[in-house]
C-alpha positions as CSV (number, residue, x, y, z in Angstrom):
1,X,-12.4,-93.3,-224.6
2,X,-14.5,-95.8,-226.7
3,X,-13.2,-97.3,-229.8
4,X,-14.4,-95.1,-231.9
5,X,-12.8,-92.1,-230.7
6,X,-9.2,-93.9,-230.2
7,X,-9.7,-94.5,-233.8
8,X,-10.6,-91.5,-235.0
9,X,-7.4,-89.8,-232.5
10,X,-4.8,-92.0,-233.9
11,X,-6.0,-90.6,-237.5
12,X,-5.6,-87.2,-236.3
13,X,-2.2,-88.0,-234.6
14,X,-1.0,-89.4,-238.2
15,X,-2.0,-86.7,-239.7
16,X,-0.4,-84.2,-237.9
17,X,2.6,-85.6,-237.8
18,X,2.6,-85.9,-241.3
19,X,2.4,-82.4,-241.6
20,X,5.2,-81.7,-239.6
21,X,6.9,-84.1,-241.6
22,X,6.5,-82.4,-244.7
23,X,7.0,-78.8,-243.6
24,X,10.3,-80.2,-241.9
25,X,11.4,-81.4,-245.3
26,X,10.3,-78.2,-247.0
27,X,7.7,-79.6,-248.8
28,X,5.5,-76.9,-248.8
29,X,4.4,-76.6,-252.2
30,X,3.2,-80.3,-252.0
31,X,-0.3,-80.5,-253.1
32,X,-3.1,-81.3,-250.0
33,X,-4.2,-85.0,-249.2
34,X,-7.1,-86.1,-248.3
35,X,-6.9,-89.1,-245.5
36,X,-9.6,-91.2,-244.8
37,X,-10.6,-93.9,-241.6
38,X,-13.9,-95.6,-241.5
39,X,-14.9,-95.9,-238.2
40,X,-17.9,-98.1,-238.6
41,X,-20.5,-95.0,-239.6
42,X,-18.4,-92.4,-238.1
43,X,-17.3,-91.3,-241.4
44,X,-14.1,-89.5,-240.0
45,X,-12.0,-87.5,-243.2
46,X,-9.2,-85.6,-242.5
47,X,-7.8,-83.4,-245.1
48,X,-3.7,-83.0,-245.0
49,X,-2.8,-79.6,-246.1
50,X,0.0,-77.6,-246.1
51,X,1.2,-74.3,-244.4
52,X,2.0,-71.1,-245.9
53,X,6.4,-71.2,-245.3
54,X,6.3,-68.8,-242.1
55,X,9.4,-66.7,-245.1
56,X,6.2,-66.4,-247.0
57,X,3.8,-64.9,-244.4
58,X,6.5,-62.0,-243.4
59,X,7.3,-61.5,-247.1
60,X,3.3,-60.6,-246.9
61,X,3.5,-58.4,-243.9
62,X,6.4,-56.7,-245.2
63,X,4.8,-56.1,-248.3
64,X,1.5,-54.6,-246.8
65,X,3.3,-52.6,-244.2
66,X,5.3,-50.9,-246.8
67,X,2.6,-50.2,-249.6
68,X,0.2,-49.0,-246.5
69,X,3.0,-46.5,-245.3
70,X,3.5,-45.5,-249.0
71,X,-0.1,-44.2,-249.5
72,X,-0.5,-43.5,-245.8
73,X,2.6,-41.9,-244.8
74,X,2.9,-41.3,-241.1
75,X,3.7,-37.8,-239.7
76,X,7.0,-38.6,-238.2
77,X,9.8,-39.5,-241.0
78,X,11.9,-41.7,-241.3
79,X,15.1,-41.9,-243.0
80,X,16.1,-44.8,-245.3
81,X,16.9,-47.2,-242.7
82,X,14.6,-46.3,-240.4
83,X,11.9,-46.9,-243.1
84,X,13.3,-50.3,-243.8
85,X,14.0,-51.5,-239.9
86,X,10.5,-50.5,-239.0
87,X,9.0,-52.4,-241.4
88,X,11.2,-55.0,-240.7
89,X,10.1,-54.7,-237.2
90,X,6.0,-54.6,-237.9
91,X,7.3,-58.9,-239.4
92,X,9.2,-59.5,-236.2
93,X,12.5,-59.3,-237.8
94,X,14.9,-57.3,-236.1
95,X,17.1,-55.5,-238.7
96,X,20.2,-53.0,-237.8
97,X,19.4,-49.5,-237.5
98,X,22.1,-47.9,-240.5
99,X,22.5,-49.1,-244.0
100,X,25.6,-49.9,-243.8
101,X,24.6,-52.6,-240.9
102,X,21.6,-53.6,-243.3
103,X,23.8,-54.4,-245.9
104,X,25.1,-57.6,-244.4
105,X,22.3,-59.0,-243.0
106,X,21.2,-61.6,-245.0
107,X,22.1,-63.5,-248.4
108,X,23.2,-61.7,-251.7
109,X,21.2,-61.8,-254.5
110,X,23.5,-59.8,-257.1
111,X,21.0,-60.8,-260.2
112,X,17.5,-58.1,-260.2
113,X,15.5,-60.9,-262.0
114,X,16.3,-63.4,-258.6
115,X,14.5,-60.6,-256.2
116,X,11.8,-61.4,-254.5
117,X,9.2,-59.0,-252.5
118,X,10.3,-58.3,-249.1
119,X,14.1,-58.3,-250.5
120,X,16.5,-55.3,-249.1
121,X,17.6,-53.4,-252.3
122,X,20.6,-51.2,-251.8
123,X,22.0,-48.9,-253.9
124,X,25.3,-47.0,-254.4
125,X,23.9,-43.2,-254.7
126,X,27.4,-41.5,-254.5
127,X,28.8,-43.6,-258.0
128,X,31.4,-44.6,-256.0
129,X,31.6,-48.9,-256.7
130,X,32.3,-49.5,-253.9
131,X,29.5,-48.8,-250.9
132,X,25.5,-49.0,-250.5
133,X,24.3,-45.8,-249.5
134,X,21.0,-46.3,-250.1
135,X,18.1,-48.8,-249.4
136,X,14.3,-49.7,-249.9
137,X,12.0,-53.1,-249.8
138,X,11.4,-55.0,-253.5
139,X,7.9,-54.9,-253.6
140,X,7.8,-57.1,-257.2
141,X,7.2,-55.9,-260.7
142,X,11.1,-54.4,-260.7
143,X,9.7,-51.9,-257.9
144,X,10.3,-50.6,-254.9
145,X,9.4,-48.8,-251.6
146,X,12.0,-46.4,-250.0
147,X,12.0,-43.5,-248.1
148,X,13.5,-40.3,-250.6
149,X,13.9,-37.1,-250.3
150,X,10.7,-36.6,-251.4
151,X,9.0,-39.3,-249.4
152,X,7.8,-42.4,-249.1
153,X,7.4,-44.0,-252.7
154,X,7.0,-46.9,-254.8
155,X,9.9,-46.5,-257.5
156,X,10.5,-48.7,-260.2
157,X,14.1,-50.5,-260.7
158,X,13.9,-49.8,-264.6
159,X,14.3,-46.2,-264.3
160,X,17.8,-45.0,-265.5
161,X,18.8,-43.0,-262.2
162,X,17.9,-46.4,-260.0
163,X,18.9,-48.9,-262.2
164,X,22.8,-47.5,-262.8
165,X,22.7,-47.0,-258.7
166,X,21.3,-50.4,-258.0
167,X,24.3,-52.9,-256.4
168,X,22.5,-55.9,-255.0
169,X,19.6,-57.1,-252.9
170,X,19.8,-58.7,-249.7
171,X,17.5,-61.5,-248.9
172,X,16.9,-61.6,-244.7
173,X,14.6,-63.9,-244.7
């Protein structure tokens, strides 16, 4: 390996370890860098970028699985759950098959303004205060996904029947 290419592999090497760095810091809403070696003429420039958060890229997959059942429904059903743990499943998360499983999965988020898309979103359908016995996928835009008894459907949080059964969200990821 001449000079030149030593030069221009050490660059590299910094580089990606500087990524690493930063995603191992969470800094992953750092703005890209440009880095830049003159090799003689060679005129090596390496730009340092960051990932999309691997959360981020399953929120995605989540999101597009569920909107694409939604308008494509498949001809087996699903129940609730099912819905919700095969979605799950199309991200590579492994959720529990019932709701009442699903419902301590992850982290609470008790507040509807802290969801975010891809959240679980259980609901108390009985009015009895005290147990989810429901559950869809927060798409965004106070909405959801969920299989009903009606079908698969995007539902928004803000109407009255949801929004008195709504307990919490769940965040898995």
């Amino acid at each position: 390996m001449n000079k030149r290419n030593r030069r221009i592999a050490v660059v590299a090497s910094v580089a990606a370890v500087l990524i690493v760095a930063g995603l191992a810091l969470g800094m992953n809403h750092a703005k890209p860098h440009t880095v830049s070696h003159a090799a003689g003429n060679s005129g090596v420039v390496i730009r340092v970028g960051t990932a999309k958060p691997l959360f981020s890229m399953q929120q995605d997959k989540i999101y597009q699985t569920a909107e694409q059942l939604v308008h494509n429904p498949p001809s087996s059903g699903f129940d609730a759950s099912g819905f919700v743990q095969y979605v799950y499943g199309k991200a590579g998360i492994q959720l529990p098959r019932t709701i009442a499983e699903q419902a301590h999965t992850g982290t609470v988020v008790n507040n509807r303004s802290q969801l975010q898309r891809g959240d679980l979103v259980f609901f108390d359908l009985n009015n009895s205060g005290q147990t989810a016995t429901f559950v869809g996928i927060y798409l965004g835009g106070n909405e959801f996904a969920a299989q009903t008894t009606h079908g698969l459907m995007n539902i928004s949080l803000n109407q009255p029947y949801w929004s008195k059964a709504f307990r919490y969200g769940e965040r898995v990821m």
